[in-house]
C-alpha positions in Angstrom: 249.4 164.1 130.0 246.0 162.4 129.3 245.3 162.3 125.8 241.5 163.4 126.5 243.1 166.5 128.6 245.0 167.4 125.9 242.3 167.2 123.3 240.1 169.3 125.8 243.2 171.8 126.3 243.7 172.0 122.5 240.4 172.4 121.2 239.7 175.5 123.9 243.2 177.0 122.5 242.1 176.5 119.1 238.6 177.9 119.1 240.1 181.0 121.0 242.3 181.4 118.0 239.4 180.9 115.5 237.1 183.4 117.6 239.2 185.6 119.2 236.1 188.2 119.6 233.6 185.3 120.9 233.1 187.4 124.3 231.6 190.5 122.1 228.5 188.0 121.7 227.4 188.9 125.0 227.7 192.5 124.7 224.8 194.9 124.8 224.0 196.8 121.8 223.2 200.6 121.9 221.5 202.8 119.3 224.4 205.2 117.7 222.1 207.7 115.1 224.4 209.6 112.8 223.2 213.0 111.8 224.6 215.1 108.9 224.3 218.8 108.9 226.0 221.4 106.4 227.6 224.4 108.4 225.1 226.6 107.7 222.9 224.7 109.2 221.2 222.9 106.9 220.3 219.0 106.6 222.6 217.2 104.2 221.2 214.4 102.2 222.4 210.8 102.5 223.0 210.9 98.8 226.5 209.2 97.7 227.8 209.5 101.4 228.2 206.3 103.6 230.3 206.4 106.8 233.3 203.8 108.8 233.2 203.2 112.4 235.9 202.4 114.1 235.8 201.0 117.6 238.3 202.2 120.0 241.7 202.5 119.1 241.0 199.6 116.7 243.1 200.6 113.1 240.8 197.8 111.5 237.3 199.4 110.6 234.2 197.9 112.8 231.8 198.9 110.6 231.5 200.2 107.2 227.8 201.3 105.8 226.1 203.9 102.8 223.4 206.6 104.0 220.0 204.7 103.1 218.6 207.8 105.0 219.5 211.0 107.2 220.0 210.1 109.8 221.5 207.0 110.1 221.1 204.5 112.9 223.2 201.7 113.7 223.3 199.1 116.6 226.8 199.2 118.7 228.2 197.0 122.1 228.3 199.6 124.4 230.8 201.3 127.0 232.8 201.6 124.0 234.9 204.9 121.8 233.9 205.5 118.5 235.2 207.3 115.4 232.8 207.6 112.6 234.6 209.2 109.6 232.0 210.2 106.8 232.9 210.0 103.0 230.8 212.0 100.4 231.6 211.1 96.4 233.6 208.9 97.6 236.0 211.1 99.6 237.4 211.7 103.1 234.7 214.7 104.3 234.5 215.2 108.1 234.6 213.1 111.7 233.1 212.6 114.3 233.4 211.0 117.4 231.4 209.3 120.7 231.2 206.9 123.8 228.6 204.4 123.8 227.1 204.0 127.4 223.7 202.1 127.8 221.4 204.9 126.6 221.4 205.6 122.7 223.1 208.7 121.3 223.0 211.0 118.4 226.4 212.1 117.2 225.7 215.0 114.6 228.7 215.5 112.3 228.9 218.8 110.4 229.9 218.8 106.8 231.5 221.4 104.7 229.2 222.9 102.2 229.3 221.5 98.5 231.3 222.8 95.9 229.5 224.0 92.3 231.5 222.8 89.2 230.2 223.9 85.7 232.2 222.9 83.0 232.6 224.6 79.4 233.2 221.9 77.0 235.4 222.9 73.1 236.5 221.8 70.1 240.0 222.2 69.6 239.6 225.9 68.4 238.8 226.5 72.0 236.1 228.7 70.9 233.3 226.4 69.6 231.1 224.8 72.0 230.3 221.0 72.1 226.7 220.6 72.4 225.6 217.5 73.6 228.4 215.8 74.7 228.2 213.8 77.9 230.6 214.6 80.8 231.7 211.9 83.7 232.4 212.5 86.9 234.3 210.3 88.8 237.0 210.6 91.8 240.2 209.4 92.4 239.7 205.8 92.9 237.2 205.7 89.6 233.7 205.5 91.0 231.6 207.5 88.3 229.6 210.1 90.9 227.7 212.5 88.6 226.9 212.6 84.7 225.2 215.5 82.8 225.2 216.9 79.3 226.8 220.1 77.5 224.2 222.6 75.9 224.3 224.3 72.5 226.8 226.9 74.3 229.3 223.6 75.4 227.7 224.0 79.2 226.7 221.8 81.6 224.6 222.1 84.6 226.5 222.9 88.0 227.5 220.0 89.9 227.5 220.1 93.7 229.8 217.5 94.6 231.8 217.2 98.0 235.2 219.2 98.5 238.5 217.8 98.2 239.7 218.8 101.8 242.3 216.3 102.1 246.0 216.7 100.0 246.0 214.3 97.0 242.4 214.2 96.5 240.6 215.0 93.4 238.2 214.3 90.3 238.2 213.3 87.1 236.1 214.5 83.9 235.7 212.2 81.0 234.0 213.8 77.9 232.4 211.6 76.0 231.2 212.1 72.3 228.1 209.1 72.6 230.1 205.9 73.4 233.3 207.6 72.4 236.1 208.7 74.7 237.2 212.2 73.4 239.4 213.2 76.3 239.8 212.9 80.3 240.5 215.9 82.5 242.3 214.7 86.1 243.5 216.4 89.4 240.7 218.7 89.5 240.1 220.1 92.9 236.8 221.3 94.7 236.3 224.1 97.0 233.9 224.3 99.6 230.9 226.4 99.1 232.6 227.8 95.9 231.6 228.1 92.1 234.0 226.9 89.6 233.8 226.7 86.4 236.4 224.2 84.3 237.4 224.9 80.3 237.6 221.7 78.8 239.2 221.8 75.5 239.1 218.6 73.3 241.9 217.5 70.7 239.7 217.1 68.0 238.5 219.5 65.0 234.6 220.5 65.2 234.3 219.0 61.4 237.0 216.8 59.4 238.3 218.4 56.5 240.4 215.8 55.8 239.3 213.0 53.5 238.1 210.1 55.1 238.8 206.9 53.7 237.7 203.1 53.5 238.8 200.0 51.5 236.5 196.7 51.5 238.3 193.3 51.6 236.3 189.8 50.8 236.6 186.5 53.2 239.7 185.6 51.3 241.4 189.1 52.0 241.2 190.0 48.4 240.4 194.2 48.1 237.3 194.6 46.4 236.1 196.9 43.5 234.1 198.7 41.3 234.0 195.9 38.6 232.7 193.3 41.9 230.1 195.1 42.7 228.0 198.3 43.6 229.3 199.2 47.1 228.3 202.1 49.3 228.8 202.9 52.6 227.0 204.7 55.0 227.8 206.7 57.7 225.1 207.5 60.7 226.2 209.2 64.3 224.9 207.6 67.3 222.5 211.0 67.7 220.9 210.6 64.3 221.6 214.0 63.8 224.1 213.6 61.1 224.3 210.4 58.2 225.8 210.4 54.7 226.1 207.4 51.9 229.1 207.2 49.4 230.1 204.5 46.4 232.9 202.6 45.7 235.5 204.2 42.9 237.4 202.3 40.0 240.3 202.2 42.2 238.3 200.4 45.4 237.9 203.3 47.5 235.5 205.1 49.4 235.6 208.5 50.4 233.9 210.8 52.8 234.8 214.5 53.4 234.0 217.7 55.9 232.6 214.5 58.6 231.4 216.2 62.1 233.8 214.5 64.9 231.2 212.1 66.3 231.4 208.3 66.5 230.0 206.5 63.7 227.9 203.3 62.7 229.2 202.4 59.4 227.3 200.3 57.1 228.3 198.4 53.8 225.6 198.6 51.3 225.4 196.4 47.7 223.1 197.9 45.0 221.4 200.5 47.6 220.8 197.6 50.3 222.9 196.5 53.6 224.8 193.6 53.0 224.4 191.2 55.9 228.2 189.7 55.5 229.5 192.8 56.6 227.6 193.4 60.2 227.6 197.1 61.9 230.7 198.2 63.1 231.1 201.5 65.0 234.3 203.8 64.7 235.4 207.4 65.7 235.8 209.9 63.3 237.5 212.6 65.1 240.6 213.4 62.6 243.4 211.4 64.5 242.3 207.9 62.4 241.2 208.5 58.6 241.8 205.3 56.6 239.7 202.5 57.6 239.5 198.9 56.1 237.1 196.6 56.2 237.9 192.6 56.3 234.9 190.4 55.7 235.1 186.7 57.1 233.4 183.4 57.2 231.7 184.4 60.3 230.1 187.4 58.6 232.0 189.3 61.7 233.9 192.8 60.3 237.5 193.6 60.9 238.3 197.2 61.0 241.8 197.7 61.3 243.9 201.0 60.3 246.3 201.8 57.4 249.5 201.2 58.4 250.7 204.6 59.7 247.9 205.6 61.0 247.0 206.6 65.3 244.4 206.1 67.4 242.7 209.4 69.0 244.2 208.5 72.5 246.8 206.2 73.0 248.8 205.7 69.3 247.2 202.2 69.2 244.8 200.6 66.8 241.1 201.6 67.2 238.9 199.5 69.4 235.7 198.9 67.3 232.9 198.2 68.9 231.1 195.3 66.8 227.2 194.5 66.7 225.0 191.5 65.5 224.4 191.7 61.8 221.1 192.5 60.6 218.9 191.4 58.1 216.3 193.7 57.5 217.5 195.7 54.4 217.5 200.1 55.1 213.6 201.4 55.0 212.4 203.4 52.1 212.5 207.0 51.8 209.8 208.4 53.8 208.0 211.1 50.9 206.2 213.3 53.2 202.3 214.2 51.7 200.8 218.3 51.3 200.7 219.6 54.8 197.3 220.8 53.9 194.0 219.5 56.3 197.0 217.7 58.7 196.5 217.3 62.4 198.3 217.7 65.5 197.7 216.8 68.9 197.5 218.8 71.9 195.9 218.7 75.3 196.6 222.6 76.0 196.5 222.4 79.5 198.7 223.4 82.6 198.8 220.5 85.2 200.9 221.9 88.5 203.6 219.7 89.9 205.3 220.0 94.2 208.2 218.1 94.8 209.6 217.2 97.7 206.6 216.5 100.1 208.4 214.7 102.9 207.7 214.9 107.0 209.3 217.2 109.9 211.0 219.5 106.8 209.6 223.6 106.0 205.9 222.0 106.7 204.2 225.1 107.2 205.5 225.9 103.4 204.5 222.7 101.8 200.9 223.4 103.8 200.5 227.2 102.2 200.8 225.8 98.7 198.3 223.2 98.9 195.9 225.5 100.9 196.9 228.2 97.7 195.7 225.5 95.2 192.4 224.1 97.2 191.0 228.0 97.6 191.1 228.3 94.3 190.1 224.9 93.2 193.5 224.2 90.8 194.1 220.4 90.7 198.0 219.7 92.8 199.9 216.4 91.7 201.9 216.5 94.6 205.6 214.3 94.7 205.8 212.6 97.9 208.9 211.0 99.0 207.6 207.8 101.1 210.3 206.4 102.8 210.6 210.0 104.4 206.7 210.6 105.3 204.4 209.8 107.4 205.2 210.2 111.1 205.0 213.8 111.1 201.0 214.5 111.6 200.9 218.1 110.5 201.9 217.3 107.1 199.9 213.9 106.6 196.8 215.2 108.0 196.7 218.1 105.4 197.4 215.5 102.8 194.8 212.9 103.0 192.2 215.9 103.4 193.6 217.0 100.2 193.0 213.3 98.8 189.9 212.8 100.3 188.8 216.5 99.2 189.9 215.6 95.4 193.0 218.7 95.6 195.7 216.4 95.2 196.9 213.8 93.1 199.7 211.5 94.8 202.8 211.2 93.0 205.2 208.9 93.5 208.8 210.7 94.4 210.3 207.6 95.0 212.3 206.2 97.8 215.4 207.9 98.1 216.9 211.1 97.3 219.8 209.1 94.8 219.4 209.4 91.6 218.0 206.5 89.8 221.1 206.2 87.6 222.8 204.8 90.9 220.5 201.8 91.0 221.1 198.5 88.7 217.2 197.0 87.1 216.9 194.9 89.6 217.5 197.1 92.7 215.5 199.6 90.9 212.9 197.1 91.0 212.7 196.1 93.8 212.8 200.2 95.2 209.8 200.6 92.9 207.9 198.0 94.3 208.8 199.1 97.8 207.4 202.1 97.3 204.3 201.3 96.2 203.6 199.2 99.0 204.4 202.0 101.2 201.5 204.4 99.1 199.1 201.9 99.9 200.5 201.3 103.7 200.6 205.0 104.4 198.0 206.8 102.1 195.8 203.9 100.7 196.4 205.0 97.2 198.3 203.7 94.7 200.1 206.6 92.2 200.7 205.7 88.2 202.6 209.4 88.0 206.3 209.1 88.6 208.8 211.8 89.3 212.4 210.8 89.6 215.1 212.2 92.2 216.3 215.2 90.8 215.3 214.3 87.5 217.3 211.8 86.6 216.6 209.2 84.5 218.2 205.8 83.9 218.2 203.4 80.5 215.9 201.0 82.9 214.0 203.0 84.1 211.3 203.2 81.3 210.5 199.7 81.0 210.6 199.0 84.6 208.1 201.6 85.2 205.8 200.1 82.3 206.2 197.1 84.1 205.1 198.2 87.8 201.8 199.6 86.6 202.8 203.7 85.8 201.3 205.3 82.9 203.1 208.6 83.5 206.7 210.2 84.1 207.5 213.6 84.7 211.4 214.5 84.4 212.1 218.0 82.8 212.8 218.7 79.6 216.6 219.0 79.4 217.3 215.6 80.6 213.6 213.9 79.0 213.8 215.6 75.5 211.1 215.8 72.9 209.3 214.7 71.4 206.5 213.8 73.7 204.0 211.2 71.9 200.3 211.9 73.1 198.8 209.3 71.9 198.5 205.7 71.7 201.8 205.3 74.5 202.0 202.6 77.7 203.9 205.2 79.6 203.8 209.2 78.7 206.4 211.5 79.2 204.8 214.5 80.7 208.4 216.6 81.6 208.4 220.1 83.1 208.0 222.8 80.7 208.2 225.8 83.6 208.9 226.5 87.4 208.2 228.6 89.9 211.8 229.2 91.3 215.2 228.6 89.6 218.6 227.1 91.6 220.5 229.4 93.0 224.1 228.4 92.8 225.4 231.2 95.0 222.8 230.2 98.2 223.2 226.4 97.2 219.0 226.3 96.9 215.9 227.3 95.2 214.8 230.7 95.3 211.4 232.1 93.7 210.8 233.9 90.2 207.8 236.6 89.5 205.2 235.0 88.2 205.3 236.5 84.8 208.3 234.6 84.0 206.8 231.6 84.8 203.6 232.3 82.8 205.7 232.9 79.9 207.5 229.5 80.0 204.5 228.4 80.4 203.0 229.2 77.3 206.0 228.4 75.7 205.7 224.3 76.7 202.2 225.0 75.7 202.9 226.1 72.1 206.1 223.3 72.1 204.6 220.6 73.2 200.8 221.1 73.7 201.0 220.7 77.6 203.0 222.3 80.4 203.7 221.3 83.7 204.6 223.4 86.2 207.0 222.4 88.8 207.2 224.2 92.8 209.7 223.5 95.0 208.5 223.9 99.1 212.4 226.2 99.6 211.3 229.0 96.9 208.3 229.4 99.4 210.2 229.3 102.7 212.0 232.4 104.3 215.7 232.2 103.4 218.3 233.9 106.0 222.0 233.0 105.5 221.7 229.8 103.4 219.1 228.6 105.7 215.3 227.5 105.2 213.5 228.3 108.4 210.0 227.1 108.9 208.3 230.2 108.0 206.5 231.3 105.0 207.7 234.1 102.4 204.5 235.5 101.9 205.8 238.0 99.1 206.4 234.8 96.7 203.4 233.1 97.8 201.5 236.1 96.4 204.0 235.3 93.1 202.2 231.5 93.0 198.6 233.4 93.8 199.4 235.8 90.9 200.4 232.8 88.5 196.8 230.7 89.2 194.7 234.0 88.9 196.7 234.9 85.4 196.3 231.3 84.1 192.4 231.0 85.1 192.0 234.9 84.0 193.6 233.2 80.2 190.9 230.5 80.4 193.8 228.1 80.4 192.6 224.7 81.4 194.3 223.1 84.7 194.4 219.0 84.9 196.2 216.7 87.3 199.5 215.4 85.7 197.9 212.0 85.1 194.8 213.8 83.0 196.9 215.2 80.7 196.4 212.4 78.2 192.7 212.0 79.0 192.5 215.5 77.5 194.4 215.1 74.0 192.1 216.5 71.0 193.0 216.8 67.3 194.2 220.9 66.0 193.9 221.5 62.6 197.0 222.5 61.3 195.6 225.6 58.6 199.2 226.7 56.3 198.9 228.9 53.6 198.4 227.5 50.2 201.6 227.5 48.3 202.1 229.3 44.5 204.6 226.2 43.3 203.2 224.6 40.1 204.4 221.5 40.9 203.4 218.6 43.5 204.6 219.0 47.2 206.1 215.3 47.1 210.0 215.8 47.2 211.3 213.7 50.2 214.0 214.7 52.1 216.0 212.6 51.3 216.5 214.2 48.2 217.2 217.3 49.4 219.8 215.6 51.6 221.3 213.9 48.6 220.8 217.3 46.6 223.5 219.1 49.4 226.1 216.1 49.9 226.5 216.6 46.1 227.2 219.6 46.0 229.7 219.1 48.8 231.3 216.1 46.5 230.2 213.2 49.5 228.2 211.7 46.5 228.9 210.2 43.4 226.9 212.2 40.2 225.5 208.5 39.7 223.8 208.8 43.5 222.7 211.9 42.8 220.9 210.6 39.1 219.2 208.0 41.0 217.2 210.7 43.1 216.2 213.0 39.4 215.0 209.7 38.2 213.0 209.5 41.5 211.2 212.7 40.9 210.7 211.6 36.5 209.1 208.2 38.5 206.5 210.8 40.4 206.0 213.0 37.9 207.7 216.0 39.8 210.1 216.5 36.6 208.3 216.6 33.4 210.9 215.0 30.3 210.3 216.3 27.0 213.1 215.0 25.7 213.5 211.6 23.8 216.7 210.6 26.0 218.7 207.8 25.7 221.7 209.4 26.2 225.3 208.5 27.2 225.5 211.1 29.9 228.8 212.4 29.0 228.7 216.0 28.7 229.3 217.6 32.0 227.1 218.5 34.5 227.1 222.6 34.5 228.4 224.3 37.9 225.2 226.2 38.5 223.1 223.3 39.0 225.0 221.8 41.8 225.5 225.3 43.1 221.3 225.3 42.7 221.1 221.7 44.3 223.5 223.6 47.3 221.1 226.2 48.1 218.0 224.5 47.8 219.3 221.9 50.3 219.8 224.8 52.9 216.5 226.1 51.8 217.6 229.5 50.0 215.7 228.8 46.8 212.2 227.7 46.4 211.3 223.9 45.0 210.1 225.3 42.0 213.6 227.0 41.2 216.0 223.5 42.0 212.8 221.7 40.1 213.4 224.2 37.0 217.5 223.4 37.2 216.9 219.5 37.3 214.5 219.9 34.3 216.9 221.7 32.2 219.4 218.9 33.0 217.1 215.7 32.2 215.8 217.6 28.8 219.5 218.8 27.5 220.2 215.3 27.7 223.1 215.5 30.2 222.5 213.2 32.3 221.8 209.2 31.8 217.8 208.4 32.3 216.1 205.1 31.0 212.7 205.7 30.5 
């Protein structure tokens, strides 16, 4: 054969290897849009659902995609078979299926309805709630899908997450205690349209009885002790709700008792200040790992490692500690807080209304009552707008800009999507946020500095990366964006819901209205909390309900609810701002408390009275203790009489710690533990150089 024939021959046979699906170049494309419904009719959001296509009887996907929107459109060759399977949280949900001719299609797929999970979070009693600790939900394959917090009663918030309809699927619940694992729940199962509620119990003790103990070792692995130096440590939770200090014995050690189960920051301290060759290490106190000892090296880097027969919470292993940079600032000063007498406070005392949800082709003739409601009676409307949803549907975006133009509406930006923001990395998140601003000023001309996040949510960028697009406001709600709320001097304010107008239904899956005296009474409890309250609407709790479905038709029995709310506020004289005014209208309140009958000066810290209870308790050394009585003899709090230069060996009597004890849980006056620390100092029990 000629060799140029063969090359030719080759090359073809080759290339048809290489590209065996060259011909599909020259296919046609058709528009395939992928709807999702629920079954009862409702529109399912595109949130944590994306969909595989599969082309023919092709086992090998075609496509793969998320749900930027609902629907969905995507461009196919045509005179083709397709099976789209959707996947919501991550799991198998429902398919659907479709021939591609040369005419788009819309293949609507229905899903099953979500299923609500609550879980009920407890110490190890099984009867005392865990408040505050965070909650993970993730499926099989690991892909975290929701997070949420536990209350003071150990509950969370219901989750509607997608049902496990196939055999084998599931969830997974991790409880975390801050940054610390405490247990993980697997195998749990969903059911569709269903409440369940889930009993979490975790292995460890509410409080540590058990004594807790740690042993400091220098660079050369030598233990140290009392005779090298004045060494403390001190304990602080990641919450800051919880922190203790304790010295160094003759015998090296340092002990802690009666801890709350938390994860702890631990902090070696020399003569009352941090000692930078021992940097920050974090470890779980949860009763499963009590002996600690800390190894000091050349590279100022700590090693904590256990006693010898000692377990980790979880796996019988050595604790994982998390280590930080060392620090050189040394602990601040006691804060001593000044007479409360002629002291300000700052409030705006105003009631700034807040609609979610403003979005095209969706209950419009709702979403159009409540801003014809809030013109006739001349209340100010910050109304959410979700962009990427709005304006092609004319009914809705002409009523808008007249609102604008008319000054009844403040634009608010609702973001771009209906995911949470916690689904989003800082750079996604800022490129969404500047994405949507060019859309205000594309479709509205305006460009908002309020911010409301899908469904509240609130990432750790999301702060600065508002700051840094230009917003001077963000309005979560309170449970997720706690207080305190700064109104003054701030970049960025935090202006949270205090109050709504309807409450989640977990039963219908959606928002249904409250009377308006409920309302009006959470609102004047965000007023006297906080100084403001904003009061969030939802278009649903305005829309009639049949069967789990919105229809686009007013309730006019709760619109009268909303009509009752704005007369009762304007009737109070309560003043009504836009959410971005709230600030504008801050002003100083005199804070008038009755003048108090103690004879001696309101300049005890609380640190003191911290100190005063952890003695009692024995966390503290009788020498820590001293150091706060000589404190108050510095101030002039405790008057000494006395000529003392005493050895401090008779012993301290059992009624004054039992006073110290009461006064730190505030069941005796100042002037009573004041009296008892007198008696001490002048009776010459206890060591003061003066």
């Amino acid at each position: 054969m000629n060799s140029k024939i063969f090359f030719v021959l080759a090359f073809t046979v080759i290339l048809s290897l290489v590209l065996p699906i060259g011909t599909a170049y020259s296919e046609e494309l058709t528009d395939l849009q992928i709807e999702l419904k629920f079954t009862n009719g409702d529109r399912a959001s595109g949130f944590q659902k994306h969909f595989v296509v599969y082309q023919d009887h092709n086992p090998t996907p075609y496509l793969e995609k998320k749900f930027e929107g609902n629907p969905e459109s995507v461009l196919l060759p045509q005179n083709h078979q397709y099976r789209v399977e959707v996947f919501a949280n991550g799991l198998f949900s429902e398919v659907g299926y479709v021939k591609l001719a040369d005419s788009p299609e819309k293949l609507e797929i229905t899903l099953p309805l979500s299923g609500g999970l609550k879980f009920n979070v407890f110490f190890e009693d099984g009867e005392t709630p865990i408040e505050n600790a965070v909650i993970k939900i993730k499926n099989q394959y690991g892909e975290e899908q929701q997070v949420g917090n536990t209350n003071e009663d150990g509950d969370t918030l219901r989750f509607w997450i997608a049902p496990t309809i196939v055999e084998g699927d599931y969830y997974v619940a991790d409880v975390y205690l801050g940054e610390y694992l405490a247990t993980s729940v697997s195998n749990i199962s969903v059911t569709k349209g269903i409440q369940q509620n889930q009993k979490i119990v975790v292995p460890i003790p509410e409080v540590v009885e058990d004594l807790i103990t740690f042993e400091l070792y220098n660079i050369d692995s030598q233990k140290l002790f009392k005779k090298d130096g004045y060494y403390s440590i001190l304990l602080e939770d990641q919450r800051n709700e919880f922190s203790v200090e304790s010295t160094m014995n003759s015998k090296g050690l340092i002990y802690f008792s009666n801890i709350p189960s938390a994860l702890y920051s631990v902090t070696v301290l020399k003569d009352g200040q941090k000692d930078i060759t021992w940097a920050d290490t974090q470890v779980p106190i949860t009763g499963n790992q009590n002996d600690f000892e800390l190894i000091q090296n050349s590279d100022f880097e700590p090693i904590v490692v256990p006693f010898a027969n000692s377990e980790s919470s979880i796996s019988g292993e050595a604790i994982s500690v998390i280590i930080e940079e060392p620090q050189s600032n040394p602990l601040p000063e006691p804060i001593v807080y000044e007479s409360t007498i002629n002291e300000y406070t700052l409030s705006c005392n105003c009631v700034a209304f807040r609609m979610d949800d403003i979005q095209d082709y969706w209950i419009s003739n709702s979403q159009i009552a409540i801003i014809e409601m809030f013109s006739k009676h001349d209340i100010p409307l910050s109304t959410g707008v979700i962009i990427d949803t709005f304006g092609e549907d004319s009914t809705i975006v002409d009523v808008v800009k007249n609102g604008i133009n008319n000054g009844d509406l403040e634009i608010v930006n609702h973001f771009i999507s209906e995911q949470p923001l916690t689904d989003f990395n800082a750079e996604q998140l800022d490129k969404m946020l500047k994405e949507s601003t060019r859309q205000f000023k594309e479709k509205l001309s305006v460009t908002p500095t309020a911010f409301i996040p899908p469904q509240n949510i609130i990432s750790k960028d999301t702060m600065p990366l508002l700051r840094v697009n230009g917003f001077t406001v963000i309005s979560s709600m309170d449970q997720i964006d706690t207080p305190p709320y700064s109104l003054e001097n701030e970049s960025l304010y935090r202006f949270p819901q205090g109050a709504t107008t309807g409450e989640y239904d977990e039963s219908l899956g959606s928002f249904v209205g409250l009377p308006y005296k409920v309302t009006f009474a959470n609102t004047l409890k965000s007023l006297e909390d906080y100084g403001f309250a904003v009061v969030t609407l939802h278009p649903q709790e305005f829309s009639i309900l049949e069967d789990g479905v919105h229809y686009n038709e007013v309730d006019l029995d709760q619109l009268k609810e909303l009509e009752k709310l704005i007369e009762k506020i304007k009737s109070e004289n309560l003043k009504t701002v836009f959410m971005s005014e709230i600030e504008q209208n801050i002003s100083k309140v005199l804070i008038v408390e009755e003048e108090s009958d103690s004879i001696f000066p309101q300049v005890i810290p609380k640190w003191i009275k911290n100190n005063a209870g952890w003695w009692r308790d024995g966390q503290i050394s009788d020498t820590t203790f001293v150091q706060g009585v000589q404190y108050l003899i510095n101030k002039d709090v405790i008057q000494v009489t006395a000529n003392i230069e005493s050895s401090g060996n008779k012993e301290i009597p059992s009624w004054i710690k039992e006073n110290a004890g009461l006064w730190a849980e505030s069941k005796i006056s100042d002037d009573d533990f004041i009296f008892g620390l007198t008696y001490l100092v002048n009776q010459e029990i206890v060591v003061i150089d003066i």
